[in-house]
C-alpha positions as CSV (number, residue, x, y, z in Angstrom):
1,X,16.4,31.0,30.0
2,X,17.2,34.9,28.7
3,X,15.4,34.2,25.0
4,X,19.2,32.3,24.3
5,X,19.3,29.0,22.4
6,X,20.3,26.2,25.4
7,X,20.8,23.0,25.6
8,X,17.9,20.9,27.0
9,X,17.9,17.1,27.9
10,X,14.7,15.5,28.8
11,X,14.8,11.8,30.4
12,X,12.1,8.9,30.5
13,X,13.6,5.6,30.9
14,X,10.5,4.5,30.0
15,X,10.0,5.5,26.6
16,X,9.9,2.1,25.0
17,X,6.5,2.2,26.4
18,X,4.8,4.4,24.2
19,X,2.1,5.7,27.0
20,X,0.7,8.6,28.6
21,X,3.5,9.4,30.7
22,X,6.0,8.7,27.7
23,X,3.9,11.3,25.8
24,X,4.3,14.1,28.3
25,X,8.2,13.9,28.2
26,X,8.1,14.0,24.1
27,X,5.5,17.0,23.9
28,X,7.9,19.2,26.9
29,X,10.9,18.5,24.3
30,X,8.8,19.2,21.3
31,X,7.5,22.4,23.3
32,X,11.0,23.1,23.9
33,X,12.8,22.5,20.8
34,X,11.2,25.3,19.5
35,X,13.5,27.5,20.8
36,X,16.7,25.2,22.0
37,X,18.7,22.4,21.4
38,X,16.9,19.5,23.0
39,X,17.7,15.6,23.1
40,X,15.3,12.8,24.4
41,X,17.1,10.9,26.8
42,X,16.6,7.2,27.1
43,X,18.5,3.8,28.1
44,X,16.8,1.5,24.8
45,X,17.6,2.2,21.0
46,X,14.0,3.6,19.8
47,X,12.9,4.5,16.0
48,X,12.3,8.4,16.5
49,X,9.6,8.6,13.8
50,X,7.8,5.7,15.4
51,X,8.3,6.8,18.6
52,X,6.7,10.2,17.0
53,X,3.8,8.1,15.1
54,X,2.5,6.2,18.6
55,X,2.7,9.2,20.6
56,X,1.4,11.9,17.9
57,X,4.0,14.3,18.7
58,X,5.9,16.0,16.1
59,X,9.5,15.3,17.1
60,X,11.6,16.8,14.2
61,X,13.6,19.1,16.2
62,X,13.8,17.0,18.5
63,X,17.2,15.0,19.3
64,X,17.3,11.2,21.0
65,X,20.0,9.9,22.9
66,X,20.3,6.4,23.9
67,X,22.6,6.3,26.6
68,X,23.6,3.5,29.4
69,X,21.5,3.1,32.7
70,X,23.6,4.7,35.4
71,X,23.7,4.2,39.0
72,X,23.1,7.6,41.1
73,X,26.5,9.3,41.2
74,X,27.7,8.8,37.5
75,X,23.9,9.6,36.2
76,X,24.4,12.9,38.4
77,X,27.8,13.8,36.5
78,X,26.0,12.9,33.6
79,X,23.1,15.8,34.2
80,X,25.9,18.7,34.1
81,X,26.3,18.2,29.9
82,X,22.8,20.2,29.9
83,X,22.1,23.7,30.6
84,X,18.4,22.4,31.3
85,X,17.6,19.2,32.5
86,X,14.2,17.8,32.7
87,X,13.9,14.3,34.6
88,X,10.2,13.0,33.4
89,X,10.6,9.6,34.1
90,X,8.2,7.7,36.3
91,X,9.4,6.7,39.7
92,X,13.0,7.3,38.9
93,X,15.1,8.5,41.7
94,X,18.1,9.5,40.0
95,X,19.7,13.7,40.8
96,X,20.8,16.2,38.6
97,X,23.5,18.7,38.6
98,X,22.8,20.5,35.4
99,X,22.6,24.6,35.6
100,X,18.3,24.4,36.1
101,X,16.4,21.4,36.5
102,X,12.8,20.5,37.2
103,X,11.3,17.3,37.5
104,X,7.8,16.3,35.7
105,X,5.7,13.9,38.0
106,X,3.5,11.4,36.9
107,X,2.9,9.9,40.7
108,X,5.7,10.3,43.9
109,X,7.3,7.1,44.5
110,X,5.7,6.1,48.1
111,X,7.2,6.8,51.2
112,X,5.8,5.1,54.8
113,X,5.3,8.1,56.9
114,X,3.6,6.2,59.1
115,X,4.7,5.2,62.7
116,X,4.8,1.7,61.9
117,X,6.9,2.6,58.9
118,X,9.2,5.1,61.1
119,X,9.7,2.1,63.4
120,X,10.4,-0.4,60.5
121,X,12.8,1.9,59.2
122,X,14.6,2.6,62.4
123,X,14.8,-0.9,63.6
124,X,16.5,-1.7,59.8
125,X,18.7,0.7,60.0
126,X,19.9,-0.3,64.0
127,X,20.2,-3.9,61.9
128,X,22.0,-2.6,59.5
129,X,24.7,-1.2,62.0
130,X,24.9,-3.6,64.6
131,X,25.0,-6.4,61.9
132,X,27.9,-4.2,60.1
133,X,26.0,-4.4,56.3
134,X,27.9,-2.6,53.9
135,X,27.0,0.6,52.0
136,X,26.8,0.2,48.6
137,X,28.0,4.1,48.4
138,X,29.2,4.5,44.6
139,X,29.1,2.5,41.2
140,X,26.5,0.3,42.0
141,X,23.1,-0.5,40.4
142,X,20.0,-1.1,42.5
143,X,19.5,-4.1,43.9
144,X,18.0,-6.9,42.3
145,X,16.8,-10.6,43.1
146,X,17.9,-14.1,41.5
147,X,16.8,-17.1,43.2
148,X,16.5,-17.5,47.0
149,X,18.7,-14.4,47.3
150,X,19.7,-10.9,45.8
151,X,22.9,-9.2,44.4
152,X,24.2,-6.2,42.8
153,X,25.4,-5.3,40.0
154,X,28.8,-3.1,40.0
155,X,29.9,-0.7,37.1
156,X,33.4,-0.3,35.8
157,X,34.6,1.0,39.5
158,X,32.3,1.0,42.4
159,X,33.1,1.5,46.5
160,X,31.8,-0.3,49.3
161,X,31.8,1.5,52.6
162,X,32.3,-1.7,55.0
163,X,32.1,-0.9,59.1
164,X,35.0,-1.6,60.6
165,X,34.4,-3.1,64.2
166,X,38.8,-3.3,64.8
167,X,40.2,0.1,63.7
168,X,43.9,0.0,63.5
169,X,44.4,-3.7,63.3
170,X,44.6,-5.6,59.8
171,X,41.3,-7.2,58.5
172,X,40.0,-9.6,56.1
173,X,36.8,-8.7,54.0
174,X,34.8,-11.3,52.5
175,X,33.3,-10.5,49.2
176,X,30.7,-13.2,47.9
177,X,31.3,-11.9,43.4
178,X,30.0,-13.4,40.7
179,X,30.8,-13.2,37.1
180,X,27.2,-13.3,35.5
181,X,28.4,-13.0,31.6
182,X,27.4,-15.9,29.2
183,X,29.7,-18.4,28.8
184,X,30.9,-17.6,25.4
185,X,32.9,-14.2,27.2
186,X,35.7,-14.3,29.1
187,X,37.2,-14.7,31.9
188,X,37.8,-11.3,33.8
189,X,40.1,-9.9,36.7
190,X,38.5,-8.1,39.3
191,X,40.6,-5.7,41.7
192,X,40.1,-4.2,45.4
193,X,41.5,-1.6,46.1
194,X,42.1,0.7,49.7
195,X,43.2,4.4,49.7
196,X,44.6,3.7,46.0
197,X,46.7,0.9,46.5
198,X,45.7,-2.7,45.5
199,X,45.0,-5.5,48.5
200,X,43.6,-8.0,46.4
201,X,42.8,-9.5,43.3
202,X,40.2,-12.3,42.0
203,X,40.0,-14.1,38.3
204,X,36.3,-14.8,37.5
205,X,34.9,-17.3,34.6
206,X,31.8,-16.2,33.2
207,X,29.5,-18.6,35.8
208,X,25.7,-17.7,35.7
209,X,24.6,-17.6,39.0
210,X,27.2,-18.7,40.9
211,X,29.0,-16.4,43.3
212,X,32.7,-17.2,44.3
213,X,33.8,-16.2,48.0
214,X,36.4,-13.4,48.0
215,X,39.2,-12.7,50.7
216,X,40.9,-9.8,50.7
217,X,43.3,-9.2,53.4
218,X,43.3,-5.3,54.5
219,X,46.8,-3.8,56.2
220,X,46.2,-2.6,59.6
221,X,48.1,0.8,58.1
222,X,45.0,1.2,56.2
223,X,42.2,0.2,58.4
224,X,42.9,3.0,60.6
225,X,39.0,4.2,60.6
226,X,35.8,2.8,61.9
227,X,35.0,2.6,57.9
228,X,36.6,0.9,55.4
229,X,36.6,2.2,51.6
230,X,37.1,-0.7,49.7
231,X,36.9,0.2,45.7
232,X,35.9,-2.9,43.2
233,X,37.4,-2.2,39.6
234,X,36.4,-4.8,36.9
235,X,36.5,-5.0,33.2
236,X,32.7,-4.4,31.9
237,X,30.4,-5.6,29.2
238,X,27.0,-4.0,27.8
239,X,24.4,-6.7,27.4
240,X,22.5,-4.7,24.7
241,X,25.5,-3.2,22.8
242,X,26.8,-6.8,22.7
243,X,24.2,-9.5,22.7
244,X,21.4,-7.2,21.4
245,X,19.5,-7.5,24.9
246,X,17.0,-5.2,26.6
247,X,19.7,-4.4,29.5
248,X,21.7,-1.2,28.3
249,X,24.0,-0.8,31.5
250,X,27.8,-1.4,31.5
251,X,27.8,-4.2,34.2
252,X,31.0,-5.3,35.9
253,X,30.6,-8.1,38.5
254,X,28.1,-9.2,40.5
255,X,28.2,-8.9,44.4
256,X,26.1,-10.3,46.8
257,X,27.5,-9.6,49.9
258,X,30.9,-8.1,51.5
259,X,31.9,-7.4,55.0
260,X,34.5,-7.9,57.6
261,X,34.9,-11.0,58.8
262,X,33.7,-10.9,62.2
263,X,31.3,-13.1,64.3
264,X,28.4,-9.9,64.1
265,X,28.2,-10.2,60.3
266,X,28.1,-14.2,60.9
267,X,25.0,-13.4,62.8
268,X,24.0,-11.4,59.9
269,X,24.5,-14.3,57.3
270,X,22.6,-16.9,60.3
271,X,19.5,-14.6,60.6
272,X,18.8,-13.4,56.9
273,X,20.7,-15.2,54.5
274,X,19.6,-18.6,55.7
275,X,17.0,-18.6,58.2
276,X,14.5,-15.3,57.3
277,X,15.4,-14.3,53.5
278,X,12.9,-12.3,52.9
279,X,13.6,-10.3,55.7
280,X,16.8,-10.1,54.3
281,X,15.7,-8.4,51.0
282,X,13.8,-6.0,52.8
283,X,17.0,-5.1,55.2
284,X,18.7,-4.5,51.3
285,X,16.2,-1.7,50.6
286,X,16.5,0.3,53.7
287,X,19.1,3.2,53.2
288,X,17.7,3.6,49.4
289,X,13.8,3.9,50.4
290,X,14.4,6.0,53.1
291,X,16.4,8.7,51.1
292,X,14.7,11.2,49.2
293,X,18.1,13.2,48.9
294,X,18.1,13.6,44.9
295,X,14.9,15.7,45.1
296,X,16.7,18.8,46.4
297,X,18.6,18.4,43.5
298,X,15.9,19.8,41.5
299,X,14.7,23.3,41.2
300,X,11.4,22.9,40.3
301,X,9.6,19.6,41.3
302,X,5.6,19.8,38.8
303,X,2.9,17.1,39.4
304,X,0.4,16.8,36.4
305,X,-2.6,16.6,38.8
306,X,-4.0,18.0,42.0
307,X,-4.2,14.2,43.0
308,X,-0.2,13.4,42.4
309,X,0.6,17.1,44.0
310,X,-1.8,15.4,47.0
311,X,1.1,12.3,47.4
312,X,3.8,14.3,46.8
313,X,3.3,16.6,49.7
314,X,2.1,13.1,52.0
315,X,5.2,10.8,50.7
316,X,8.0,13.1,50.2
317,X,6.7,16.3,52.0
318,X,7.6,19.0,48.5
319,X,4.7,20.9,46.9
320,X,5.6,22.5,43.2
321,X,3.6,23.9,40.3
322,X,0.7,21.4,38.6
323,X,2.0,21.2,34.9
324,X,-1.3,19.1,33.5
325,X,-0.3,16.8,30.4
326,X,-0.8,18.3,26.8
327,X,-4.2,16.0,25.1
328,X,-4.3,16.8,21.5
329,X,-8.1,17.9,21.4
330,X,-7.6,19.4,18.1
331,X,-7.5,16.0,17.2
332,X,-10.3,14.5,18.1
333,X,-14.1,15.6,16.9
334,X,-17.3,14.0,17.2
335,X,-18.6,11.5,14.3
336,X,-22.0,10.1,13.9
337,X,-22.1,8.5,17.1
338,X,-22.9,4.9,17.8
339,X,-24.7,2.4,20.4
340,X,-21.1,1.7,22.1
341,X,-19.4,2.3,25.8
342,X,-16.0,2.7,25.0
343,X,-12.4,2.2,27.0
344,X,-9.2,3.0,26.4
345,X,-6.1,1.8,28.4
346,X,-3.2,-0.7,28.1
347,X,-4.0,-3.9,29.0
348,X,-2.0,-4.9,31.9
349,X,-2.3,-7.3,34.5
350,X,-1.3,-7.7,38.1
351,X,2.0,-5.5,39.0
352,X,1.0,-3.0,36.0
353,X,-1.2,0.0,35.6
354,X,-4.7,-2.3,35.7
355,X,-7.1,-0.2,33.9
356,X,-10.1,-2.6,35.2
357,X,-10.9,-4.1,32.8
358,X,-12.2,-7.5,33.2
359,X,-14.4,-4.9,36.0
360,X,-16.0,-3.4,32.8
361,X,-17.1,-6.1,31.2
362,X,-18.7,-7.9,34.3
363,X,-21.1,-4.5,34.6
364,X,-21.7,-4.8,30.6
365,X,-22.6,-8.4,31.2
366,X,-25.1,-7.4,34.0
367,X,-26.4,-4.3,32.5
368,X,-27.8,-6.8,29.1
369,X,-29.0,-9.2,31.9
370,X,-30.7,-6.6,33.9
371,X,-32.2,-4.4,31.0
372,X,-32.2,-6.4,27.7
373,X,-34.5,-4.0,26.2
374,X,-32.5,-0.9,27.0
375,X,-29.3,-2.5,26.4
376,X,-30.7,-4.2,23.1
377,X,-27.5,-2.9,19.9
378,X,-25.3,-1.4,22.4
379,X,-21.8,-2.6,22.6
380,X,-18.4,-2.7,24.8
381,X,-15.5,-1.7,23.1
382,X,-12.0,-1.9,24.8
383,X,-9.3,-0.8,22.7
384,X,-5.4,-0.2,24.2
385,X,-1.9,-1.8,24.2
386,X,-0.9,-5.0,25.1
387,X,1.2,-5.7,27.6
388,X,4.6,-8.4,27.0
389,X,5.0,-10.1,30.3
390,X,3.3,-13.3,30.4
391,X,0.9,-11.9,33.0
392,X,-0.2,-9.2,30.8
393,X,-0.9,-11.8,27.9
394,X,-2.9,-14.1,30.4
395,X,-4.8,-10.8,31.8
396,X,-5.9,-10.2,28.1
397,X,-6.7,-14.1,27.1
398,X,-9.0,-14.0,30.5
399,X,-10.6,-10.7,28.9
400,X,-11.1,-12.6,25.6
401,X,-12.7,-15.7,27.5
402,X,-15.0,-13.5,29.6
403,X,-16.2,-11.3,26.5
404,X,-16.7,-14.5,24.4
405,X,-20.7,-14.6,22.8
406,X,-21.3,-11.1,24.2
407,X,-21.1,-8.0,21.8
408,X,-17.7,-6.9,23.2
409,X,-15.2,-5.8,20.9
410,X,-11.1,-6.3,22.0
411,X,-9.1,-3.2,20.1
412,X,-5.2,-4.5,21.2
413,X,-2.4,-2.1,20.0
414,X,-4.8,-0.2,17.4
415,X,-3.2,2.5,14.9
416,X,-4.2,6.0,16.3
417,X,-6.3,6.7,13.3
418,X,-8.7,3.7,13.9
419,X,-8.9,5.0,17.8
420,X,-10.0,8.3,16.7
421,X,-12.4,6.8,14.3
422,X,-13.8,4.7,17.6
423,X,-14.2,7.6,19.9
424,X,-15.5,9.6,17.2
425,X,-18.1,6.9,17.3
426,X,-18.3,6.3,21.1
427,X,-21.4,7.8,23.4
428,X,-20.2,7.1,26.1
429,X,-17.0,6.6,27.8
430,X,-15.8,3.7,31.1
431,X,-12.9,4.1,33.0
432,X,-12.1,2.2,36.2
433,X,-8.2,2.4,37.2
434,X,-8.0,1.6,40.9
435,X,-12.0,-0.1,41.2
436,X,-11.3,-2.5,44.3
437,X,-8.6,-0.6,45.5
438,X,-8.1,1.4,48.9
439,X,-6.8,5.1,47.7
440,X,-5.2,5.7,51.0
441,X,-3.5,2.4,50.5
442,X,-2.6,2.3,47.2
443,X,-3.2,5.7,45.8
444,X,-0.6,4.6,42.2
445,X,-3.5,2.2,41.4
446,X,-5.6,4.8,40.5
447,X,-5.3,6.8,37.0
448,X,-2.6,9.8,38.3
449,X,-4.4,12.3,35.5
450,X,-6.6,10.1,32.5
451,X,-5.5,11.4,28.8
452,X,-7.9,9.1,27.4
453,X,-11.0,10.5,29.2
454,X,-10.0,14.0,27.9
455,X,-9.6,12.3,24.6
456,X,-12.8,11.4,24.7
457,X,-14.8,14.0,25.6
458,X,-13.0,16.0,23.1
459,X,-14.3,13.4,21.0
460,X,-18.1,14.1,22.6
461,X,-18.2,10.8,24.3
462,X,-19.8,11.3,27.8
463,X,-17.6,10.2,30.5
464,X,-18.6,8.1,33.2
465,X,-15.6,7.1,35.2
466,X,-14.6,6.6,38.7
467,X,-14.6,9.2,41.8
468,X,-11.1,8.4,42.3
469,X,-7.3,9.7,41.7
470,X,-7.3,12.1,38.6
471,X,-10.6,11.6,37.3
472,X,-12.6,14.2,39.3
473,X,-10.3,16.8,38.3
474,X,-11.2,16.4,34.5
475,X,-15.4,15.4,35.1
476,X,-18.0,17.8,37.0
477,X,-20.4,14.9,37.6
478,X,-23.8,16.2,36.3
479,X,-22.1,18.6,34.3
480,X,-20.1,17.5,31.4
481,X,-20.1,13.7,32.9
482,X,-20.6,11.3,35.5
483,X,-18.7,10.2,38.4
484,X,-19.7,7.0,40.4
485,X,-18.2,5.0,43.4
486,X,-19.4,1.5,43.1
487,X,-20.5,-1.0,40.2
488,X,-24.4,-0.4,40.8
489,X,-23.3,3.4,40.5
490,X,-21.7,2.8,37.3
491,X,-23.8,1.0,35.4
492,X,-27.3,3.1,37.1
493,X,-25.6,6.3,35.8
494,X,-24.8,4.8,32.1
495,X,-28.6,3.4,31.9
496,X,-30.0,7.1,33.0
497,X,-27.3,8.4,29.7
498,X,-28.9,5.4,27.7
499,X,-32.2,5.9,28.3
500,X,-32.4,9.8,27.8
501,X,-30.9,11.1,24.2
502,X,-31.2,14.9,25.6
503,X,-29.2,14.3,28.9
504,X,-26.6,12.6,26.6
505,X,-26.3,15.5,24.4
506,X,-26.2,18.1,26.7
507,X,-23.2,16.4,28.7
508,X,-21.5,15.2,25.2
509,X,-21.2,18.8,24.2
510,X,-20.3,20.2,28.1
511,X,-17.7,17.3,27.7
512,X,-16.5,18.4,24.6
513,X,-15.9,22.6,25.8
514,X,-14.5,21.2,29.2
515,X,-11.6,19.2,27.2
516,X,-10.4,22.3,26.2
517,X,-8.8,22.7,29.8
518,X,-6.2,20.3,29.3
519,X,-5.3,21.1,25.3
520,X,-1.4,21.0,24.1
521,X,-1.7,24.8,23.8
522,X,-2.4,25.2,27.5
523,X,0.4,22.7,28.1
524,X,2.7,24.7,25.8
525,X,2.4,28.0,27.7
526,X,2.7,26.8,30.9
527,X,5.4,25.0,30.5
528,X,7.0,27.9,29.2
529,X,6.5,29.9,32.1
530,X,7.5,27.5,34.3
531,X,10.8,27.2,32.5
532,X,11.0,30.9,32.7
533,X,10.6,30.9,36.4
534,X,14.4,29.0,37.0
535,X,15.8,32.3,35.4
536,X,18.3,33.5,38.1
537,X,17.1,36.5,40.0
């Protein structure tokens, strides 16, 4: 970047979060900052020095810009404010156009390479032609499901390429729009428009839900092609700017559905509206799941483990540079330690990150049935973030419930100086993200990299932690931890650490040394050098 101040805009959508991933971004813009202008990009208003406190990163320097969610093409536009752009956000497809631009990846969003898949994907696709879908080409947001059916959401101005099956004659398009506002907003105009010039117009009350059936009435002077460009303007609103929602995007109207009228989308409407709808819903995903187009947007694509780089290359067929997350190690030191088995992770339940565990606590439970004596003062201590969605809150009541009578401790969104304090105190350290799960199946179950277990054996906690996804990378098992593969593994490997005070020290302290591999200075100068690689030859 020629040793010249730049401008530098690093996005997580995801910041809100406050979690490993979330971390990485802030510590690449701290790492940056030091040298150019840098803003955090993100789509909720955040408090910067809390988002600073949770993640223990000193953002100072460090800009943040809350802007609206954008679909594809305006998010693209967007990109070309920054002379660096750095997407860092987890699973989130969007391109860039800015002068350099790398992408940080916490796991590749899967792809089906499969032949099944390949056949799934070419039979939606013949669907999708024969059945004469539309493209949702510009201005649109993803798709997104309400009820029995699904709809999306339009921006100020989005285009619908529609298949036109009789080129040169006039046509009527059918538009199923909705005007999803709350009641107390107005009632809107909404405006199609071919080649510039206006062929029809609709006036929408705000009607939750409730789609209104649109008939637009093409010229045959401008349905000349075998596609029709049909352009949707509509007044917008921002849910959070306005009603103090979550939702930060500028929404205009809600379609559902649009198409010629002609007896092959009828067919369309017959076999996956009514009769097979969640069919339907898949046929909606088709053309976005099978593009990986915004990845050669990027100049430098950088998976934070040899695991993730493994996916990338099987789901989207890219290799690029590991760039391993920064762990504060400074941070952490060992105390007097203490009888307990500590783990650290957010407590999340089914469709989030499970971190096991409810797993955990049914080997604790066995390991004080099956050695009482040996087991006699230890304890279980599970410490982490709760979750909001009402199936996070019932995974954690059902942890309370199983750990009821038994000396295990629940830690839910503890301040950062009490977690050091615990794994200052912790021997020895469980993780089990992905336990029960089949890595060639679902590989994003598993823990992509693990900060906390670096966190803890920086701390001199011995790791015992599962063969699977990032964890090997970070423990040599039988030399600065254990690695095991089933729940008689696990808890066998913790009762040889239990029983034998010299085997614990001697992995506690390799532990501690080996932490050093992943430390924020090692993160700082390679992501430096990485940077320096999108110099221009």
């Amino acid at each position: 970047m020629g040793g010249s101040a730049v401008k530098v805009g690093v996005y997580n959508r995801w910041l809100h979060t406050f979690g490993g991933g979330e971390r990485h971004s802030c510590m690449a813009a701290s790492v940056l900052a030091a040298e150019h202008e840098v803003e955090l990009i993100s789509h909720r208003g955040l408090d910067k020095a809390e988002l600073g406190r949770r993640l223990n990163v000193n953002l100072d320097a460090v800009g943040l810009r809350v802007v609206p969610a954008m679909p594809a093409n305006r998010f693209l536009e967007f990109t070309r404010e920054y002379d660096l752009f750095v997407n860092a956000s987890f699973m989130t497809g969007q391109p860039a156009a800015a002068a350099r631009k790398m992408m940080l990846v916490l796991f590749p969003s899967p792809m089906d390479k499969s032949l099944s898949g390949r056949v799934r994907r070419g039979v939606g696709q013949a669907i999708i032609r024969e059945l004469l879908l539309p493209e949702y080409a510009e201005g649109f947001y993803d798709v997104q499901e309400l009820g029995d059916g699904w709809f999306r959401y339009s921006t100020g101005e989005a285009v619908l390429h529609l298949p036109n099956p009789r080129p040169g004659r006039g046509v009527r398009v059918e538009i199923m729009v909705g005007n999803f506002r709350p009641p107390e907003l107005e009632e809107i105009e909404v405006e199609g428009l071919v080649e510039g010039e206006t062929v029809g117009t609709i006036a929408l009350p705000p009607e939750k839900g409730a789609y209104r059936r649109w008939l637009v009435d093409v010229p045959a002077r401008l349905a000349g092609g075998r596609r029709l460009e049909l352009a949707i303007r509509a007044p917008t609103y921002n849910p959070q700017a306005e009603l103090g929602e979550d939702d930060n995007r500028e929404i205009g109207v809600a379609i559902t559905d649009a198409a010629v009228l002609h007896w092959r989308h009828g067919l369309y409407k017959l076999l996956f509206r009514r009769m097979f709808r969640e069919l339907g819903l898949r046929l909606e995903g088709v053309t976005e799941y099978a593009s990986l187009d915004y990845l050669d947007t990027y100049d430098l694509i950088c998976p934070i483990s040899k695991f993730s780089r493994k996916w990338m290359r099987e789901y989207w067929g890219k290799d690029g540079p590991i760039l391993y997350p920064p762990v504060g190690v400074r941070e952490f030191a060992p105390g007097e330690k203490a009888n307990i088995i500590l783990c650290v992770g957010r407590f999340f339940g089914a469709g989030g990150h499970s971190k096991r565990h409810d797993a955990l606590i049914e080997a604790f439970k066995w390991m004080m049935k099956g050695s009482p004596k040996d087991m006699q003062g230890w304890e279980l201590h599970l410490a982490g973030n709760r979750g909001t969605r009402p199936v996070d809150q019932d995974y954690y009541a059902g942890l309370e419930r199983a750990a009821a009578g038994l000396p295990i401790v629940l830690h839910p969104d503890m301040p950062f100086p009490d977690l050091k304090d615990l794994y200052a105190r912790a021997a020895i350290y469980w993780h089990a993200s992905g336990y029960g799960e089949d890595v060639s199946k679902s590989p994003v179950t598993f823990e992509h990299f693990g900060i906390t277990t670096v966190e803890a054996m920086a701390a001199g906690c011995v790791p015992v932690v599962i063969n699977r996804g990032g964890q090997p990378e970070l423990v040599r098992d039988g030399v600065d931890g254990r690695l095991w593969e089933t729940m008689d593994e696990l808890m066998a490997r913790t009762g040889e650490i239990i029983a034998n005070p010299n085997l614990r020290e001697r992995l506690a302290a390799a532990a501690m040394e080996s932490a050093g591999r992943f430390s924020e200075e090692r993160f700082r100068d390679r992501l430096l050098e990485l940077v320096a690689s999108l110099e221009p030859a």
